[in-house]
N, C-alpha and C positions, 0 to 999 in steps of 0.2 A: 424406754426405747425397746422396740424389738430385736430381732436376730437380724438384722439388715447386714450388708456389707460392711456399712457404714462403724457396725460397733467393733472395737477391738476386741482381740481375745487377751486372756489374759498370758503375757510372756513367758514362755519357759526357759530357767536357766540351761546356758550353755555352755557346753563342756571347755574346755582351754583350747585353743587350737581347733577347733572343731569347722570351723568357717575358710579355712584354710586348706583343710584336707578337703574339703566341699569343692574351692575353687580348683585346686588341684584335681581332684578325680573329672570334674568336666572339662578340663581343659586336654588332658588325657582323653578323655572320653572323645573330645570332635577333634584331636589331632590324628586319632584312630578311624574317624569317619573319613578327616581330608585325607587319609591315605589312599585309603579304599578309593571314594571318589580319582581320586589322581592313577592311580592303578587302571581303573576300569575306562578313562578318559585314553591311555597308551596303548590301550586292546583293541586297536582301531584297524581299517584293513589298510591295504599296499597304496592306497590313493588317498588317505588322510596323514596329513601334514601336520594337523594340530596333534595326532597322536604319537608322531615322533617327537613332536615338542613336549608332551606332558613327557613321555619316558624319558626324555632328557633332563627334567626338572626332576624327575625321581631317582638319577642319579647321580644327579648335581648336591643333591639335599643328602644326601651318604657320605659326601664328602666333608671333611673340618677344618683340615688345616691345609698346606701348603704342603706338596711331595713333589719332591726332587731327585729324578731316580736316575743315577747317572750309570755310562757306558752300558746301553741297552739296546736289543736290535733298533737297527734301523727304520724308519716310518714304511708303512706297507707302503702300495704302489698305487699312486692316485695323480692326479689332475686336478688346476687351478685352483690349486694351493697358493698361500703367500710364502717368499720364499725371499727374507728380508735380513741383508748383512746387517752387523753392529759395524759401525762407522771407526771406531779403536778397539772394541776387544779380540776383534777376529772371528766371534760366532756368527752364528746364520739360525735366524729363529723360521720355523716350517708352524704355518699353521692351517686347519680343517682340508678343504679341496675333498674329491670325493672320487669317489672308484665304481667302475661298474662292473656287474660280475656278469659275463654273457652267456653262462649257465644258466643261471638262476633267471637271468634276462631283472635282474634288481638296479637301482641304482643306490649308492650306499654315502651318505654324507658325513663330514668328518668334525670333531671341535674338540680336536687335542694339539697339543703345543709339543716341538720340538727344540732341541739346541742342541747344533752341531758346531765343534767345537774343532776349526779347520785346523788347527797345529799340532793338534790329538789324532783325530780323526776316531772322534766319541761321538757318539750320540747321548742327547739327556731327553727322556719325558720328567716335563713338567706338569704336572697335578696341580690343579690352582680352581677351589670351589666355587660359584658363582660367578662364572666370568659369560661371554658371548656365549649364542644359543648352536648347531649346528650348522654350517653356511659351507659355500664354496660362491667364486668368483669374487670376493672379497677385495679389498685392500687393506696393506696395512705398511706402514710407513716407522721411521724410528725417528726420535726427537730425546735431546739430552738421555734420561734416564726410562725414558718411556718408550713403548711399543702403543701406535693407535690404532685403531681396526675398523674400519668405516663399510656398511653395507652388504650386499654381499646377497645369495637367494638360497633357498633348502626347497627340496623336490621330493617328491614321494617318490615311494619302492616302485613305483610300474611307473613313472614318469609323465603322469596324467597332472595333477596339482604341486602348484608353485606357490612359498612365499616368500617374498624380497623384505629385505631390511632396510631401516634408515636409521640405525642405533650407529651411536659412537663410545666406543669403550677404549680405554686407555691403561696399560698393563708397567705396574711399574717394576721395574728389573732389580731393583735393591730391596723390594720388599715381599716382591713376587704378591703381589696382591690385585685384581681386579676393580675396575672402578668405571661405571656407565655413565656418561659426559649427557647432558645435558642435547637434546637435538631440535631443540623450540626454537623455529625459525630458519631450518635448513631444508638440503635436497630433499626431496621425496626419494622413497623406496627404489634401489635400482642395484643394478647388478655389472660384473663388465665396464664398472667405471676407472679410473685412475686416478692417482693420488701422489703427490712430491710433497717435499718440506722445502718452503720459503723463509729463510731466516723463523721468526718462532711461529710460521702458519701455515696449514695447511692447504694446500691447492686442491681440488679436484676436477676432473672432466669428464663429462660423457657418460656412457652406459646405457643401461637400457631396461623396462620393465615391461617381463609377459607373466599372467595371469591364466596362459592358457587356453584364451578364449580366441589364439590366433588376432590377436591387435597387441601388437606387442609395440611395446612405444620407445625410441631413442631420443638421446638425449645432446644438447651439443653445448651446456651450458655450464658456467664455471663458477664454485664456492669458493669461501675462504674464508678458513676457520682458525680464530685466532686463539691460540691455545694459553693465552695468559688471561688473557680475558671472557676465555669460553663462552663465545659467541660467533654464532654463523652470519655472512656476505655474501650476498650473490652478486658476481664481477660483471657476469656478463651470462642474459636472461636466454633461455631457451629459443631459440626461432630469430634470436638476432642476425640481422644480415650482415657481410663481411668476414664471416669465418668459416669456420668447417662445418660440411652437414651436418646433423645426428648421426650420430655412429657408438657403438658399441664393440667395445675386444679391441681396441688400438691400443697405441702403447704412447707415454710421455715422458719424459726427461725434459732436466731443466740446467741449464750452464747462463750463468751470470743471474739476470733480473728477467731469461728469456727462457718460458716452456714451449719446447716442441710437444707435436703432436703426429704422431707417424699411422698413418691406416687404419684400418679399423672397417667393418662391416655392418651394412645395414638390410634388415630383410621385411618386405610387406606381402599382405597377399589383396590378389588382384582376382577378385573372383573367386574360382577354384584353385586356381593357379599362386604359388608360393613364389615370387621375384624376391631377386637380391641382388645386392651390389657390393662389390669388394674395392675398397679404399683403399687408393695407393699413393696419396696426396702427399705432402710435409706442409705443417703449419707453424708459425711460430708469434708467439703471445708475450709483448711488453709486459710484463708485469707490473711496470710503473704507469703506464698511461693505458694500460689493458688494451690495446689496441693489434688489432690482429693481424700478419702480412702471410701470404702464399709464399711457401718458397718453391722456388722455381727447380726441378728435376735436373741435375746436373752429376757428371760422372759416371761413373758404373754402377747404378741403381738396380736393386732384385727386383725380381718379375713381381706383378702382384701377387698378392697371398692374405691369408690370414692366418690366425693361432697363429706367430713367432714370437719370440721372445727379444725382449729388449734390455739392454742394463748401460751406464753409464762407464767409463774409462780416463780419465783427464780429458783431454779437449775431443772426444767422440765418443757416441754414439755406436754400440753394438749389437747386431741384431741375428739370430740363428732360427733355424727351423720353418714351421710354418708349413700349409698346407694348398696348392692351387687347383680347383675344380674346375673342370671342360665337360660341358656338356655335348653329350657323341648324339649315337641316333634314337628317339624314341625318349623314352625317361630314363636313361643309361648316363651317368654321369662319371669322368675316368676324374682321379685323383692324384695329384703328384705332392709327395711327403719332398719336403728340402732338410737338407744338410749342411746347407753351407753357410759361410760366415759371412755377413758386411760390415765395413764400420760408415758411419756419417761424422763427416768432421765439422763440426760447427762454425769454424774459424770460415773457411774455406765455403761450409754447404754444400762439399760435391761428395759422392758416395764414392765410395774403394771396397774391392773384395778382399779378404784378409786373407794372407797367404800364411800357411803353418808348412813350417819347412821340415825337411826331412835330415836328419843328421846323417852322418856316413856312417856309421855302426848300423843305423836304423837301416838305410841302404841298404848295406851288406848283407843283414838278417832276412828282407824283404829277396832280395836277390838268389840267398842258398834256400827260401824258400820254391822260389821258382824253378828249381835245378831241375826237378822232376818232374813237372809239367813241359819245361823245356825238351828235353830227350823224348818226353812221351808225343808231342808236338810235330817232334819230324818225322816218325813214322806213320802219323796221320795225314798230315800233308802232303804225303807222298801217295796217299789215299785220295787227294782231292778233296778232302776236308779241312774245313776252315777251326781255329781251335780257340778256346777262351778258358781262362784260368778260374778256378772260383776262388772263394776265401781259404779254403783247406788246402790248394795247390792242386789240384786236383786237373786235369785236363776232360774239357767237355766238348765233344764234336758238333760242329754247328755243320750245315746244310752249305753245300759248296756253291749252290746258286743263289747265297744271299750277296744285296748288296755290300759293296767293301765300305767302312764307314773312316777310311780315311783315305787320300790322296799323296801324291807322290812329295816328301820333303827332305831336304838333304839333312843328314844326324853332321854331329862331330866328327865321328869315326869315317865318314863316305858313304855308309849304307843309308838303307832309305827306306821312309815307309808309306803308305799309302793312305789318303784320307779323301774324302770327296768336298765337292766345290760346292756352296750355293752360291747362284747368280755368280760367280765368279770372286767373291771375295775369301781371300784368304783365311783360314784358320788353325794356325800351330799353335799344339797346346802340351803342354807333359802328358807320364803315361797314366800317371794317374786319373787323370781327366779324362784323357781318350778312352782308359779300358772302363770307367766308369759310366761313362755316355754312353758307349757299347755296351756295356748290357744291358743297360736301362732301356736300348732304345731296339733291343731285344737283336744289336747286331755281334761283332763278333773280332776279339783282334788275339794278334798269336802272345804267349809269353815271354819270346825270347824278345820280341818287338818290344813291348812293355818295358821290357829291364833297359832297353838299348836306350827308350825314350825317357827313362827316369833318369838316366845318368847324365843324359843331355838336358836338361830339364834344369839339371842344380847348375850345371856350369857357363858359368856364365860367358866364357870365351867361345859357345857352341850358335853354332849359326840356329839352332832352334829357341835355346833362350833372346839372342837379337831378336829375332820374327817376330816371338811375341811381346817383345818389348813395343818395338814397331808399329804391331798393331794393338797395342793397348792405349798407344799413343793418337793413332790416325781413327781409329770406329767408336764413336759416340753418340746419343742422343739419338736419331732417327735412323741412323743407319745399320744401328746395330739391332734395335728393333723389327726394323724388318726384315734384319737376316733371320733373325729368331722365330719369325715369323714363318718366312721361307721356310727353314733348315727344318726337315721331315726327317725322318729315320724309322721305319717299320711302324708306320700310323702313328706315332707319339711322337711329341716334340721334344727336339731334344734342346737341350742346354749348353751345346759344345759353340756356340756364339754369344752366348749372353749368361755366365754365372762365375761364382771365382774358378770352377777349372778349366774354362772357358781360356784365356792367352796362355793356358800353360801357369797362371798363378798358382794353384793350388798345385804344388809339388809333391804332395804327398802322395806312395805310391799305395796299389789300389788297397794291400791288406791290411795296409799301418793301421792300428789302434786307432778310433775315433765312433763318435757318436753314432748312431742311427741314425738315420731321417725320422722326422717325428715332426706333429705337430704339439703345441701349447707347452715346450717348455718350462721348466722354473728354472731363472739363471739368476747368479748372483756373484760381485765382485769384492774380492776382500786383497785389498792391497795391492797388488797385480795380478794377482788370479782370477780366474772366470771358473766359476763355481756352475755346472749343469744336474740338476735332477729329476727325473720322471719325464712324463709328456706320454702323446696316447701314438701308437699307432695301428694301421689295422692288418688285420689277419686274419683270411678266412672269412673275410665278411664280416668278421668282429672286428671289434674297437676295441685294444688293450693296453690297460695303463702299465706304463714303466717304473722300476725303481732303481733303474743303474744312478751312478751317483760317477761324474769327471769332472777332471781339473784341468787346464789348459794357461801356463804361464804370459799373460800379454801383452810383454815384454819381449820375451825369447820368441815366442812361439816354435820353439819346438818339438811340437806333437801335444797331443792330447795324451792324459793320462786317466785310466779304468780305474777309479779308487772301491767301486764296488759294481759287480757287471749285476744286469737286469735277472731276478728272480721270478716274474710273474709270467703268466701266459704261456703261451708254446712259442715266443720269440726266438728261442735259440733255435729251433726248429727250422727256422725262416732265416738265418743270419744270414742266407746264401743270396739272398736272393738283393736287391738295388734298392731295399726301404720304401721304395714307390709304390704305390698303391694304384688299381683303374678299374677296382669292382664295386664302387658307389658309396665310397666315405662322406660323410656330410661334415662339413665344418660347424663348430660353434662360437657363437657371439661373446660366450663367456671368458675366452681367452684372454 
C-alpha cells in the first residue's frame, strides 16, 4: 500500500492524563473566545436592544449563587415596575420597570428584585443568577410559594427599538431560585397586559405589542395558565365580539369567580396623524362560563384617564392617580396629573370618592400653620388684592380683577364665603377642595376662609357639611357631567363638580401630608394598608420618575403617611405648585 490516507500511522504512546488536559485547554480555550464574542455583541450603540441583552447575560453569567442583601437603600426612582404584596408575610416584592434620565435624554431598564418588608420598613436586594432578562411593563402576580412574571417589553437607550416578551418565569420564595416555565402554546409577545390568580391559574388580559414601525397592535384576549399542569388556554380569542375592545394599560381585579376590567388605552395612526382613545368603560368577566357583561357607569365615577393605579380592598376596588389629556389649539396638548382616590364596590357596581379625613391635631397644626399668611392677608386685602396660601404658608397676591372662584354659602359660625354658580347648580365643598381647585384653576381664595371652611367641613352639625351631603345625594350620572363640563375656571377645567373634593368629601385641608398627583403609580395592599411608590410626573417639560414611598391606613383613613419623600429630579422645587401639568405630557400605554 502506499502513503494514502487510508494507511495508519503507527500510534504513539500517550502520556497519563494527557487527553484530558487536551479537552480541558480547548474548552478553556472557546469559553475565552464565547467571551469575547459576548463582549463585542454588548458594544452595540443607543438603538440596539440585542446589545443590552448580551451585557445582561454577561453579567448574569458573574453571578453563582443567590445574594440576599438586606436593609439597603431604597430602589432608585422608576416606572411600571411590578409592585406585588405577599398575601401573609407582609413584604412587597418591586421588580425591573425603568427610569428615564432627561439629561442624558436615555431611557434606562431595570431587572433587579426588591423586598420591602412593611413592618421593618427595610429594604432587601435580592441577587438571584439566571432569572428574567431586563423588561418593564411586566406582570407579576404571587401563588403559594411563588412569584410569576409573565411578558413584559425592553427599549433601547434613545428609544428607537423595542423588544416584547412572551416568557414565563416563576421565582420561588423558599429557595430563592429562578425557573423559565414553559410558553408552548400561549400569548404572543406583549406588554401592558394584566394578570390575577384564580384559585391555582392564572388569568390574563390585554396589552399590547409595537415594534416600532408605528402599527402597534392591541390586544382584548384572555389566557389561562394552569400552573399545576403548566399549560397555556386561551378563554377567549382576540377580536371576539361581546367584550371590551383592545386596549392596553387598563387595570383588572377579580372578587368571587368575576374579573373586572377597568380602562385602558388604545392608540392607531391614521395617515400622518397619531389617534387615540381613552377607555373609561367597566367590564366584567364570568369566569365560569367566560361570558362577558358591560357594567353599567353608576355613582361617582372619575373622569376619564389613564396610567392610574389600581389595587383590591375586601369587597372594593381602589383606584389613584392617572393622567387626562385635552387637546387645546394647534398640536398643543394640556395635561391634568390626578391625585385623588376612588373605590368601586363590587357588591353594589357604583363608584364612591374616598374621603381621608383630617384629625383635629392635624387640624390644629394645619391651622397655626396659616397664622401668618392669615395677618399677612388683611393688609393685602385692604390693598384690593385677592390672596392664596401656598404650601409653605406663605401669602401670594393674586390680581384683584380675577374671577371669585366661589359663591356666597352660609359656614357654621354665620360668616360666608363666596363661590360661583354653573348653570345654577349648587356646589359646597371643604376648604381643602376649594383652595385646591383654586389654584389649579389658576384662581385664588383667602386663608383665613380656608381654615373657616375646614372646620366646617369636619362638622357634621354645619350647614356646609348638610349641603354637601344633599348634593352628593341629588347630582349623578348626566348631570354632573355636564356640570363638569360647564364648570370653566381660567381656561382649565376644573374638578370642583365632579372629583372627591368635589361635595366637600375630601376634608383634608390643602397642606396635610399626601401624595403628588402623578401618573402610573405602583400601589400595593398589605392588610389594610395601601402601600404607594414611584409614578412619573412632569416638570419642565420633562418626565420625572418618583421614589417617594406612603402608606395610607383603609380602614381609618386618617391621612396619609410620608414613610420616605421623593429624591429624584427637581420635584421639591415644584412642591408649590397643583401636580397638574398643561405643557404637552403624553400618556403611556404601558401603565
Amino acid at each position: 500500500m502506499g502513503s494514502g490516507r487510508d494507511k495508519r500511522k503507527k500510534a504513539k504512546p500517550k502520556a497519563p492524563g494527557a487527553g484530558a488536559e487536551k479537552t480541558s485547554r480547548k474548552t478553556e480555550k472557546n469559553e475565552g473566545k464565547a467571551v469575547k464574542r459576548a463582549a463585542k455583541a454588548a458594544k452595540g450603540g443607543d438603538d440596539d436592544v440585542d446589545a443590552l441583552l448580551a451585557q445582561f447575560a454577561l453579567e448574569e453569567k458573574a453571578k453563582n449563587n443567590a445574594d440576599i442583601r438586606e436593609d439597603v437603600a431604597p430602589p432608585s426612582a422608576r416606572v411600571y415596575a411590578s409592585f406585588t404584596a405577599h398575601p401573609t408575610s407582609g413584604d412587597i416584592y418591586l421588580f425591573g420597570g425603568e427610569f428615564f434620565d432627561g439629561t442624558a435624554d436615555k431611557l434606562y431598564t431595570f431587572a433587579d428584585l426588591y423586598k420591602y418588608q412593611t413592618t421593618r420598613n427595610i429594604w432587601s436586594r435580592i441577587i438571584i443568577p439566571r432569572g428574567p432578562a431586563l423588561r418593564t411593563s411586566h406582570q407579576t402576580v404571587l401563588l403559594k410559594q411563588y412569584l410569576y412574571v409573565f411578558g413584559g417589553e425592553l427599549t433601547s437607550l434613545n428609544q428607537s427599538s423595542f423588544k416584547h416578551y412572551r416568557d414565563l418565569w416563576r421565582l420561588d420564595l423558599e429557595s430563592f431560585k429562578w425557573e423559565q416555565l414553559s410558553s408552548k402554546g400561549g400569548p404572543i409577545a406583549r406588554s401592558g397586559h394584566r394578570m390575577v390568580v384564580f384559585k391555582s391559574k392564572l388569568i390574563l388580559f390585554g396589552g399590547f405589542h409595537d415594534d416600532g414601525t408605528g402599527d402597534a397592535k392591541y390586544f382584548n384576549d384572555v389566557w389561562e395558565y394552569d400552573t399545576e399542569e403548566h399549560t397555556w388556554a386561551c378563554r377567549s380569542s382576540a377580536g371576539a365580539g361581546g367584550g371590551p375592545a383592545p386596549r392596553g394599560g387598563c387595570q383588572v381585579t377579580l372578587h368571587g369567580s368575576v374579573l373586572f376590567v377597568f380602562g385602558g388605552h388604545t392608540a392607531w395612526q391614521e395617515g400622518k396623524q397619531e389617534m387615540e382613545k381613552v377607555h373609561d368603560d367597566v367590564w366584567a368577566l364570568d369566569l365560569q362560563t367566560w361570558q362577558w357583561e358591560k357594567v353599567k357607569k353608576a355613582g361617582m365615577a372619575p373622569t376619564p384617564r389613564t396610567s392610574f393605579a389600581l389595587v383590591t380592598h375586601k369587597k372594593r376596588a381602589i383606584i389613584f392617580g392617572g393622567v387626562t389629556d385635552q387637546h387645546g389649539k394647534g398640536d398643543h396638548m394640556f395635561s391634568t396629573l390626578h391625585d385623588e382616590l376612588y373605590q368601586f364596590n363590587f357588591d353594589s357596581r357604583r363608584w364612591y370618592p374616598v374621603a381621608v379625613r383630617v384629625s383635629a391635631k392635624q387640624l390644629a397644626k394645619c391651622s397655626q400653620d396659616q397664622q401668618p399668611a392669615s395677618s399677612n392677608a388683611s393688609q393685602q386685602r385692604s390693598e384690593g388684592q385677592n390672596v392664596v396660601s401656598t404650601d409653605q404658608g406663605d401669602a401670594v397676591a393674586g390680581s384683584s380683577g380675577q374671577t371669585e372662584a366661589v359663591q356666597s354659602a352660609q359656614l357654621a359660625d354665620g360668616s360666608t364665603a363666596q363661590h360661583d354658580n354653573a348653570e345654577g347648580d349648587p356646589s359646597v365643598q371643604s376648604a381643602g377642595g376649594i383652595t385646591d381647585a383654586a389654584q389649579q384653576s389658576g384662581q385664588s381664595i383667602q386663608p383665613d376662609l380656608a381654615d373657616k371652611l375646614s372646620r366646617a367641613g369636619v362638622d357634621k352639625e354645619s350647614a356646609l357639611y348638610k349641603a354637601a351631603a344633599r348634593i352628593q345625594s341629588r347630582f349623578r350620572g348626566y348631570t354632573v357631567r355636564k356640570a363638569y363640563k360647564a364648570y370653566q375656571l381660567g381656561g382649565k377645567v376644573s374638578e370642583l363638580l365632579y372629583s372627591p373634593a368635589l361635595y366637600g368629601i375630601d376634608l383634608s385641608a390643602q397642606n396635610m401630608p399626601k401624595p403628588r398627583a402623578r401618573c402610573s403609580p405602583m400601589l400595593a395592599v398589605v392588610g389594610n394598608t395601601l402601600w404607594l411608590f414611584g409614578g412619573t410626573v412632569e416638570i419642565a417639560l420633562d418626565d420625572v420618575s418618583l421614589d417617594d414611598l406612603w402608606a395610607l391606613d383603609l380602614n381609618k383613613l386618617d391621612g396619609w403617611r410620608c414613610i420616605k419623600e421623593n429624591t429624584s429630579g427637581d420635584v421639591k422645587e415644584s412642591m408649590d405648585s397643583d401636580g397638574d401639568s398643561d405643557s404637552g405630557h403624553s400618556t403611556n400605554d404601558s401603565a
